[in-house]
N, C-alpha and C positions, 0 to 999 in steps of 0.2 A: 489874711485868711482867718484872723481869730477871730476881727465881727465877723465874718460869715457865719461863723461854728456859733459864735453865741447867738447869734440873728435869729438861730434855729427858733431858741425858746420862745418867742413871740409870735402869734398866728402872724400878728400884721406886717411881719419881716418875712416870713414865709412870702411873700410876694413881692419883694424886695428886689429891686432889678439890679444885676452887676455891671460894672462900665462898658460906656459905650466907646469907649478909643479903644482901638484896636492896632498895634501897630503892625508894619509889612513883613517886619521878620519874627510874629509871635511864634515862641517856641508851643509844641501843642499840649493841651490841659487836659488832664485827666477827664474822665465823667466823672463827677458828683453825684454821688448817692447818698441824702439823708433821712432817717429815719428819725421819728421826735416819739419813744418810748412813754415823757413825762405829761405832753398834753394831748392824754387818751380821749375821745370823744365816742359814747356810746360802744362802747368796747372795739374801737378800731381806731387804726394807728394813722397819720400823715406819711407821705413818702415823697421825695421831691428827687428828681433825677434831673441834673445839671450838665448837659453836653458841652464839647468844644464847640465855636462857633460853624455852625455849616455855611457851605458853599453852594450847595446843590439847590433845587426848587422845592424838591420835596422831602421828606424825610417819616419812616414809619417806627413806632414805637413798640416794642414787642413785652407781654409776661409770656414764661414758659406755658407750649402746650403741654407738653411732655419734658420729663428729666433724666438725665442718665442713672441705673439701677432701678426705676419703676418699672419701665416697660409697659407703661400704661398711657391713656391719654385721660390728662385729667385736666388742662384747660384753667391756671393759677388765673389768669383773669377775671373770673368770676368771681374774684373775691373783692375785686377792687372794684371803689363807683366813686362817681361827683370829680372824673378828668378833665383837668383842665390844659393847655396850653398857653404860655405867658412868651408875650414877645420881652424887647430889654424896658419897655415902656412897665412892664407889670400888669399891662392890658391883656385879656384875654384874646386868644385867637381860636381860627374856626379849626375844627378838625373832622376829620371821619372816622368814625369807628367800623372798625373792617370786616371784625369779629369777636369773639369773646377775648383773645387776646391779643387784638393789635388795634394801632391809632393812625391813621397817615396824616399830616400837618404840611400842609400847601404852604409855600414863602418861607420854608426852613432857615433862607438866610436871618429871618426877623424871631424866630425863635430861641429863647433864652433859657427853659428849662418845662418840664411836665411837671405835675401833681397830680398825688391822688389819692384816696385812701382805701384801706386793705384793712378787709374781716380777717380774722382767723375762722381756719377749717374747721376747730373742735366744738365750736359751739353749732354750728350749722345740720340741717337735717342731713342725717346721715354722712357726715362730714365734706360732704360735696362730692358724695364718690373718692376722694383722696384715701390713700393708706395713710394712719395717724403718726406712722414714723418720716412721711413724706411732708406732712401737715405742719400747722402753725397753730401757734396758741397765744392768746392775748387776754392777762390776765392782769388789771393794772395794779401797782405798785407791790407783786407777786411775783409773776412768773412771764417770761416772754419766751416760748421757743420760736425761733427767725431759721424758721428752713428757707433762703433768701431764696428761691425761685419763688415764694410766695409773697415777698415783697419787694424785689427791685427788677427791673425790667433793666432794658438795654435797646437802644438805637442799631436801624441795621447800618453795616461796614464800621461800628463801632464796638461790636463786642470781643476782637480780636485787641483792645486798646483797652490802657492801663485804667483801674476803677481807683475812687479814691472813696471810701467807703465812712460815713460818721453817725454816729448811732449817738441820740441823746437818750440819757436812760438817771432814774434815780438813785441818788448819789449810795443807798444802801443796795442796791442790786451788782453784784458784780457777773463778769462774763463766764461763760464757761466753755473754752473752745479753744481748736489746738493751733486759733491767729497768735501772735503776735502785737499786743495792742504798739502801734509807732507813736501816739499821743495822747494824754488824757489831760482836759480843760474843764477847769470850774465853771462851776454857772453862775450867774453873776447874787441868785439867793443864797450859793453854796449847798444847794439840797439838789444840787444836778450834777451832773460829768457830761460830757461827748470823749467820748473814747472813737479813737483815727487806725484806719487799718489802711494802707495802702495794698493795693493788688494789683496783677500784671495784667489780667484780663479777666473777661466777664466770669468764665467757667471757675476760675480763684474765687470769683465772689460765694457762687451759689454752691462751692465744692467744702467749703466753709460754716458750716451750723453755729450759731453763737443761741445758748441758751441766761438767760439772765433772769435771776433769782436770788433769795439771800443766799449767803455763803455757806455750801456745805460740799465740802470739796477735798481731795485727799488726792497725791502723787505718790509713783513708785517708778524708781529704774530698776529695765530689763535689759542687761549688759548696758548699750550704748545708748537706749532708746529711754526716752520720758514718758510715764502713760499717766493721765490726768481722766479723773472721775471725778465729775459734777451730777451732783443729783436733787430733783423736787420731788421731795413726798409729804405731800398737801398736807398731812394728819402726824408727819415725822414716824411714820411707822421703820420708816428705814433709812438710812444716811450712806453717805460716799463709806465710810471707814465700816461702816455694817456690809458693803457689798464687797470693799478692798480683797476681802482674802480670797474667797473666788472667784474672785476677777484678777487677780496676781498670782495664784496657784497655775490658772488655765493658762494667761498669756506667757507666762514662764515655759510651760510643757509646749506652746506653739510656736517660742521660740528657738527650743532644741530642734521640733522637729526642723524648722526651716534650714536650720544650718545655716549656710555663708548666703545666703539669696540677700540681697539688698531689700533695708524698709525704711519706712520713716526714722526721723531722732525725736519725733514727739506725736505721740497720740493722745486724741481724747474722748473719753465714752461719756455723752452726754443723756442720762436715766430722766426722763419725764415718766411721772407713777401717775396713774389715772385713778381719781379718787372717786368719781360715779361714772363708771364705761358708760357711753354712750346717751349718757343724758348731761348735755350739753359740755362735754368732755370726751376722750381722746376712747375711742370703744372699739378699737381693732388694733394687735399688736404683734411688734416684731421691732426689724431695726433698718435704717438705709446706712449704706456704708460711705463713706467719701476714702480720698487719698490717706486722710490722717484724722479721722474720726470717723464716728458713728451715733447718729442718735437711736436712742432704745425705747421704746414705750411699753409700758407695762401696765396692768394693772395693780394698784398700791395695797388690794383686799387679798393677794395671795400670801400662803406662807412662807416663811424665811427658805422652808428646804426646796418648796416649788420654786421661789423666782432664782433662788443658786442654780437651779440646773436648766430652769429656763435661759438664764444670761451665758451659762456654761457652750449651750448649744447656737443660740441665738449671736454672742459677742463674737462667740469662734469664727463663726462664717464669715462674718463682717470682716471682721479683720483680715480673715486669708486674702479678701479683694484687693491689700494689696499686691499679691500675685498679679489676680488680675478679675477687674480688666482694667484697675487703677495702672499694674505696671505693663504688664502683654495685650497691647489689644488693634484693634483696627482703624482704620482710618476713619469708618462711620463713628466711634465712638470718638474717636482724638476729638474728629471735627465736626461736633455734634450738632445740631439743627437744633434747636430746641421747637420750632415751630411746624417745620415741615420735614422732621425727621427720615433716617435712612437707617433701616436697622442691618444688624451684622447677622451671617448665618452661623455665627460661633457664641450661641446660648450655651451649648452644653460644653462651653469651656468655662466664659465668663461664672453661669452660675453652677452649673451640674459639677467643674472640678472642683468648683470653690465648696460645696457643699459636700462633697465626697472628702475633701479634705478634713473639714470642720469634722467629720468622724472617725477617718482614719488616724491623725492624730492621736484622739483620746487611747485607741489601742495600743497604737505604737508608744505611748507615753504612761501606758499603765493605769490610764483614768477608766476605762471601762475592761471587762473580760474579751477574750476573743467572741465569748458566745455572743456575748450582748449586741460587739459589733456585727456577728452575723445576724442576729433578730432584728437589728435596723435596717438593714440593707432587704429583709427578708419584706419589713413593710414596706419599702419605695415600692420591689415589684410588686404586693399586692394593689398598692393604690398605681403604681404606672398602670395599673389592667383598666381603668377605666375610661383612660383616655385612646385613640387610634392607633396602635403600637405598629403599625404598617408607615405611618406618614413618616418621609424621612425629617429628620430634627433641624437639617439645614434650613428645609424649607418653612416647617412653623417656625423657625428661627426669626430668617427674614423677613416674614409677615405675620410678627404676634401681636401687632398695634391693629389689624385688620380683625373684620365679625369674625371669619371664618377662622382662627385661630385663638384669636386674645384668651379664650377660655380654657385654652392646653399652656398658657404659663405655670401652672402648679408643677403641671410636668418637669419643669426645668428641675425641680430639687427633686424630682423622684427618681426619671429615668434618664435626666442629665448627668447625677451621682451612679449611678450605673451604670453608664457611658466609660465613665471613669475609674470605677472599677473597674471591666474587665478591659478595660484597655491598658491599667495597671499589672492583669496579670497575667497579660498577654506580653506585653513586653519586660515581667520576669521569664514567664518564660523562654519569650525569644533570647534574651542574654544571660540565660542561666543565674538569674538572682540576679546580675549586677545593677541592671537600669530597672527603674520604676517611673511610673506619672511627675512625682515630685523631681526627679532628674531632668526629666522630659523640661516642664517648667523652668528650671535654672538654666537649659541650655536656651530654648525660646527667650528669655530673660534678657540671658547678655547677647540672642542675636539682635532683640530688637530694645525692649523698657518701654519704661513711661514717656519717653520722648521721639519715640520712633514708632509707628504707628504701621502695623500691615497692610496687604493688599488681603483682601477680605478674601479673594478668590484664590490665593497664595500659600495659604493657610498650611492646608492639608500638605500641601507637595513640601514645605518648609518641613514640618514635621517627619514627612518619612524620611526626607534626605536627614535628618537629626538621628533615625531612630534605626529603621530596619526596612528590604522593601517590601515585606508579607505584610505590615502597617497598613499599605494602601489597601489591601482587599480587606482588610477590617473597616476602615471607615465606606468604601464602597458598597460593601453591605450590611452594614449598623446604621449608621451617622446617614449618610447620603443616598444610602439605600433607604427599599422598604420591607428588609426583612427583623423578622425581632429578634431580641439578643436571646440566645438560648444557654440563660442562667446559670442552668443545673451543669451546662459542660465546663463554662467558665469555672463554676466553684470546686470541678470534680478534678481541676488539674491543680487545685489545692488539697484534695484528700477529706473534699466536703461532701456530705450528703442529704437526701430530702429522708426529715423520717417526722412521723404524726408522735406526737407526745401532749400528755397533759403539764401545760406550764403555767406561771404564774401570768394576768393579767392585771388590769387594770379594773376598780369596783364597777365606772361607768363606761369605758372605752376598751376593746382587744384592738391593742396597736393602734391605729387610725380609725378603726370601724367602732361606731358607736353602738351599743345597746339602748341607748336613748336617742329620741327623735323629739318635733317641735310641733305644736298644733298650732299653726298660724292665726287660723281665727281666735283662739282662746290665750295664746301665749304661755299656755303650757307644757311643763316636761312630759313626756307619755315614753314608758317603755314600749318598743317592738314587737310586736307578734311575730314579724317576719324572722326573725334570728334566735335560734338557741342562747341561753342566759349561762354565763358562768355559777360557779359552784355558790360562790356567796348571795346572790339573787335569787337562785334556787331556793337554796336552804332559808333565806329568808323570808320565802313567801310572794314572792314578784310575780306578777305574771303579765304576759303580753296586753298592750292596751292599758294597765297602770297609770293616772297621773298623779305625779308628782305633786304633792300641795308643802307639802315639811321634811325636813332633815333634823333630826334633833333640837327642834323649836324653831328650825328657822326656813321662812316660806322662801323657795324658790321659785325662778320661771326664765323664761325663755332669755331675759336682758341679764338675770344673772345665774345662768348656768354655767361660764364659765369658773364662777365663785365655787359651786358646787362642785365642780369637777378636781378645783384646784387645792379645795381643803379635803377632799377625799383622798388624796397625794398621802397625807400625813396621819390617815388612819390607823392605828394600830391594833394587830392581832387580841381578841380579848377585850377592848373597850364597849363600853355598852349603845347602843345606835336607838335612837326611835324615827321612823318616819312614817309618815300621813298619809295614806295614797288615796285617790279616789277611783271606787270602781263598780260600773254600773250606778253611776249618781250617788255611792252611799261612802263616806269616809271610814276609813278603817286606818287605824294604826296600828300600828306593828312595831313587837321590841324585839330585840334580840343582841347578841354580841358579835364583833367586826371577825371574820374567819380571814383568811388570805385565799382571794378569787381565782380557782385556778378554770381554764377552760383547754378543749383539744386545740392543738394548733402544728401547722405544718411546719415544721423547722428545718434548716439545714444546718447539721453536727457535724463534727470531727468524725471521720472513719477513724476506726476503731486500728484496726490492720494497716492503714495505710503505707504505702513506699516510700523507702528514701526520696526517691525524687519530688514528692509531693510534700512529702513533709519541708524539705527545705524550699521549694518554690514558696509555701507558706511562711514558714518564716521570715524570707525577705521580704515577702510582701507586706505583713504586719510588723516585722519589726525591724525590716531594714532602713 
C-alpha cells in the first residue's frame, strides 16, 4: 500500500496499473480516492478514484449534482475535464459521458480505476453558480479548500461502501478538519506527506471539509467537546486565536442552551477570508454545516467588530444543524441522491428551527436584549412578505430544486424561523411554560437521531403524538396549509405589541431594506428615490438618485459595496465623513460628521400593563 501512496507523486505512476491476480475469496477493497495537492497543473488538481474490482458489464461514475444543505442544483462536474478510464493494462478505455456529472464505462469487468482533473469554483465566472462556502479553492502551495463533492466522485452500488481517502499535499501545509488523519507518509524528496483518512462510506467523505494551509490554527474544550479553528487570511489580517474569543464565548452560550441533547466530541470551523470577492476568489458569503464542521467564508476587508458578529450569527446556525438535520431528519436526507435527489417537506424544521434557534439562543443566553431579538424576528416578516405567504412550506419544501420554487429558499431562514417561533409559543402556551421548540427537539432526538431516519410523511403525526393534539390544527393551517401566520396574535399572548417609533438604524440598510440600489450598466451605488432616507442621509445632504463615487477617499461600486457597507458597521458618532457623489453629471462632495441614523419603523414592544399570564408565557419562552 505504501508504493501506491507514494506512486501518487509521479504523473507516470498515476497510470500505473494494480495486479491482476485476483484471488476467489478476495476480501472486498475499499474505493481509493487520491488527490495529488503537490503537482498542480494550471491551477487544477489530479483526482484518481480507484474501485473494488466489478462484476457487472457496466458501471457509471458519478460527481454530486446537488449536496445536502445547499438545496440547490449546482452540477460539481463541471469542474472537472480530460476523464479518462484505465483498464488494469493502464490503457485507456472507451466511456460515455452521460452528462455534466456522470460517466458510464462498458466492460466494467476490465476497469481499474478513473481520472481526472478539478478546477476550483473560486476562480471561475461567477463561481459556477456555486455558493463559495459550497466551493473549492485551489491555490498552490497556499491554500486548498476540498469541499470533496467537488472533487471525488463515487461509483453507483458503491457509495454505501467504505472510502479510503489519500491526499498528497506539501509537506508545510497542514489539514484543517474534524477527520482523524489514520496515516501520514513521506515523500520520497521529503517536501511532501499523504495523509490517509479512512471512511465508512461515500457521505463520510463529502460530510468532511479538509482545508489545508500553513498553520494557523487554535483549540478550545466546551465541557466534553473539542472545537478546532483553522483559518486563511491571505493578508494575515486575522488568525484562528484573533477569532477564538467569539467563537468560544458564543459556542459556550449554545452549549448551556442545549442542555443534555447529544453532539459531537469534536468540531471544527474551517474560516476561508476572501482577499478580492469575486475577482477570481470566493465573492459570496456565509457558511455550509456538516455533522462536525463547518466551513465559513468571509470577506478578509471587514472589520474585527463586523466579522465577530457576522461569525456570531453565521457559526450559531451552523452548528445548531447538529440538531438537525445532521441528528433528526428524514429518510430523503439519510439516503441522499446526490444525482437524482428526493427532497424532504421538512425545510422549515431542518433550516427555519435551526435558524430560529441560532437567535433565540443569544436571548436566552443574555447575548442580545429581548428588544433586539424582537427587531429580528420583526425583519424575517418584513422580508417573508415578498415571497407567496399563501403556499404552504411543505410543498415548496419538496420541490425547491424545481423553476417554480428554487427562488423562495431565502424563505427558509425568514418564515421557516417563524414557523418556529410561534410554534414555540404556542406550545408554551399549551403546557403552561413547561415545553418549548427546544424540548420538542430533544424528544424527536431520542425517538429517532442521526442513525434513524423518518418517514417524511410521519413527521407531523410523530410530533403531535409528542406534543399536544391542538399541534395538528397549527400545522394544518401554517405549515401544510395556506393560510399565513398571524404574527401580532402569536406575539400578543406574550404581552407584545405593534407600535411605529423612531429607532436606530443602519447608515446604508433599515434592517434588510436598502437605501442604496446598483446601476447595472454603470456599476454604480445610486441612492433610491423610491424610499424615505434616514436621519443621517438627510442631514447630510443625500438625495434620491445620488451615485456614489467616494467615501472618505475611497472609490466604491457595485463589486465592493459590500466593503462599504461593512466598514460603515464601525462608524462612530462625531467622526468626520467626506463623500463624492454624482448628481445630474456634476460631482459634488460633501463633508460633514457621522450622527446615529435613526428612521420611523414598526416595532413590536413590551406592553407596558401587561398580565401575569403573559408575562410568564414570556419568560419561559425567552428564558426558559
Amino acid at each position: 500500500m505504501k508504493k501506491i501512496i507514494l506512486g501518487v507523486a509521479t504523473a507516470a505512476l498515476l497510470f500505473a496499473c494494480k495486479t491482476q491476480n485476483v484471488t476467489e475469496t478476495k476480501a472486498f477493497q475499499p474505493t481509493l480516492a487520491s488527490i495529488d495537492l503537490v503537482n498542480v497543473e494550471n491551477d487544477k488538481v489530479w483526482v484518481t478514484v480507484d474501485p473494488d474490482r466489478f462484476t457487472g458489464d457496466s458501471t457509471t461514475f458519478y460527481i454530486p449534482k446537488t449536496v445536502p444543505g445547499t438545496y440547490s442544483t449546482d452540477n460539481y462536474g463541471k469542474f472537472s475535464e480530460n476523464f479518462k478510464a484505465l483498464n488494469y493494462k493502464g490503457e485507456e478505455m472507451e466511456f460515455v459521458k452521460m452528462d455534466e456529472n456522470s460517466w458510464t464505462i462498458p466492460n466494467a469487468e476490465d476497469l481499474d480505476k478513473v481520472m481526472y482533473q478539478v478546477n476550483d469554483s473560486f476562480d471561475w465566472e461567477d463561481e459556477g453558480g456555486v455558493y463559495s462556502m459550497a466551493g473549492t479553492n485551489i491555490l498552490k502551495d497556499k491554500n486548498f479548500l476540498l469541499n470533496l463533492h467537488g472533487f471525488v466522485g463515487y461509483f453507483d452500488n458503491l457509495k454505501e461502501k467504505a472510502f479510503r481517502l489519500e491526499i498528497q499535499r506539501p509537506a508545510n501545509l497542514i489539514a484543517g478538519t474534524a477527520l482523524s488523519v489514520d496515516e501520514t507518509l513521506t515523500g520520497e524528496n521529503s517536501e511532501t506527506r499523504t495523509d490517509v483518512y479512512n471512511l465508512g462510506r461515500y457521505f463520510e467523505v463529502i460530510d468532511n471539509p479538509i482545508m489545508y494551509s500553513s498553520p494557523d490554527t487554535t483549540s478550545f474544550m466546551v465541557e466534553d467537546m473539542e472545537v478546532l479553528i483553522n483559518v486563511f487570511s491571505p493578508n494575515k489580517k486575522f488568525s484562528a486565536e484573533s477569532l477564538r474569543p467569539n467563537l468560544e464565548k458564543m459556542i459556550r452560550a449554545q452549549k448551556r442552551f442545549l442542555g443534555d441533547i447529544n453532539s459531537t466530541d469534536k468540531y471544527a470551523i474551517l474560516v476561508y477570508l476572501s482577499a478580492t470577492p469575486g475577482e477570481e476568489d470566493a465573492g459570496n458569503f456565509g457558511a455550509l454545516e456538516h455533522h462536525t464542521s463547518t466551513v465559513v467564508v468571509m470577506p478578509e476587508t471587514m472589520e474585527a467588530e463586523a466579522i465577530d458578529e457576522s461569525m456570531k450569527d453565521i457559526v450559531s446556525h451552523e452548528f445548531f444543524h447538529i440538531i438537525t438535520p445532521l441528528g433528526i431528519h428524514s429518510k430523503e436526507v439519510h439516503y441522499f441522491d446526490y444525482n437524482d435527489p428526493k427532497m424532504s417537506r421538512h425545510l422549515w424544521m431542518y433550516e427555519g428551527v435551526t435558524e430560529y434557534f441560532a437567535n433565540l439562543f443569544q436571548v436566552n443566553q443574555g447575548l442580545i436584549s429581548n428588544q433586539e431579538f424582537y427587531d429580528r424576528m420583526v425583519d424575517k416578516i418584513n422580508i417573508s412578505k415578498r415571497f407567496d405567504d399563501t403556499v404552504p412550506f411543505t410543498v415548496m419544501s419538496k420541490n425547491i430544486l424545481t423553476d417554480e420554487y428554487k427562488d423562495s429558499y431565502y424563505n427558509v431562514y425568514q418564515k421557516g424561523a417563524l414557523i418556529g417561533m410561534a410554534l414555540d409559543i404556542r406550545l408554551r402556551e399549551l403546557s403552561g411554560g413547561k415545553m418549548g421548540i427546544l424540548d420538542l427537539m430533544k424528544k424527536l432526538n431520542s425517538k429517532y437521531g442521526k442513525d434513524k431516519p423518518f418517514d417524511d410523511d410521519q413527521l407531523i403525526s410523530d410530533i403531535v403524538e409528542l406534543t399536544y393534539p391542538e399541534i395538528q390544527e397549527f400545522f394544518d393551517t401554517y405549515i401544510t396549509g395556506t393560510t399565513p401566520i398571524p404574527y401580532d396574535e402569536f406575539f400578543a399572548k406574550a404581552g407584545i405589541e405593534e407600535k411605529e417609533m423612531m429607532s436606530e438604524v443602519g447608515f446604508f440598510l433599515k434592517g434588510q431594506t436598502p437605501y442604496i440600489t446598483a446601476n447595472q450598466a454603470t456599476m454604480q451605488i445610486v441612492f433610491r428615490k423610491d424610499i424615505e432616507f434616514n436621519t443621517f442621509l438627510k442631514d447630510f445632504g443625500i438625495e434620491g438618485g445620488d451615485t456614489v463615487k467616494s467615501v472618505n477617499e475611497t472609490e466604491y461600486n457595485i463589486q465592493n459595496v459590500y466593503d462599504l457597507i461593512s466598514t460603515s458597521n464601525s462608524w462612530k458618532e462625531g467622526e468626520q465623513i467626506t463623500m463624492t457623489i454624482i448628481r445630474d453629471g456634476e460631482e459634488i462632495k460633501l463633508e460633514g460628521k457621522i450622527s446615529t441614523p435613526m428612521d420611523k419603523e414598526t416595532k413590536m414592544v413590551e406592553v407596558q400593563n401587561a398580565d401575569g399570564d403573559q408575562i410568564e408565557l414570556r419568560n419561559a419562552w425567552l428564558k426558559g
